[in-house]
C-alpha positions, 0 to 999 in steps of 0.5 A: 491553476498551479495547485491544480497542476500540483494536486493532480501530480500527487494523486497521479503518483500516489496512484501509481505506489498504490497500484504497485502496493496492490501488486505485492499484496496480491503477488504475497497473497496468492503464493500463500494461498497456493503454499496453503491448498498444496501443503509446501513446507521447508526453509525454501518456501519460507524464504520465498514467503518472507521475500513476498511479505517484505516487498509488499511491506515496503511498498506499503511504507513507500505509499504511507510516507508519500501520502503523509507527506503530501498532505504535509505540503497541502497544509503548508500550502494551506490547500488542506481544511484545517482539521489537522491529520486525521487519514491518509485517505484525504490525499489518496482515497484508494490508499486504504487495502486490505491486509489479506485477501479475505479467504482464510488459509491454514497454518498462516 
């Protein structure tokens, strides 16, 4: 019962750092749609952009390290299958998003 408890933790957290990745891709996203659709330039919107960009990119690598290293204790604990590192997705499935939007935006 005790790697149950353990697992659901994990997944419980990695939840949580993925909702917030999201958060910052979408924040990012949006305001670059809006510079985009209103032609906002200047050092200004630039430096709100890199903010954005920045924020989501450290959540990013805060989910990254979480999940490899959960999987990293999964396997000592030998709760992993024995295929070896392969995706962060096998502790995460969400983990996986979409660098942008989809829709394309001019001059970015």
């Amino acid at each position: 019962m005790r790697s149950m408890t353990v697992e659901n933790a994990v997944c419980e957290t990695c939840h949580a750092l993925v909702t917030e990745c999201e958060t910052a891709r979408k924040q990012w996203n949006e305001r670059r749609a809006e510079i985009s659709d209103f032609g906002l330039r200047g050092k200004g919107i630039d430096n709100e952009l890199r903010c954005l960009q920045a924020k989501f990119a450290k959540s990013y690598a805060v989910v990254r390290t979480h999940v490899r290293d959960c999987e990293r204790r999964q396997s000592a604990r030998g709760i992993d299958d024995a295929t070896g590192y392969e995706s962060d997705a096998r502790i995460c499935a969400e983990f996986h998003l979409p660098l942008f939007s989809g829709a394309p935006h001019a001059g970015f």
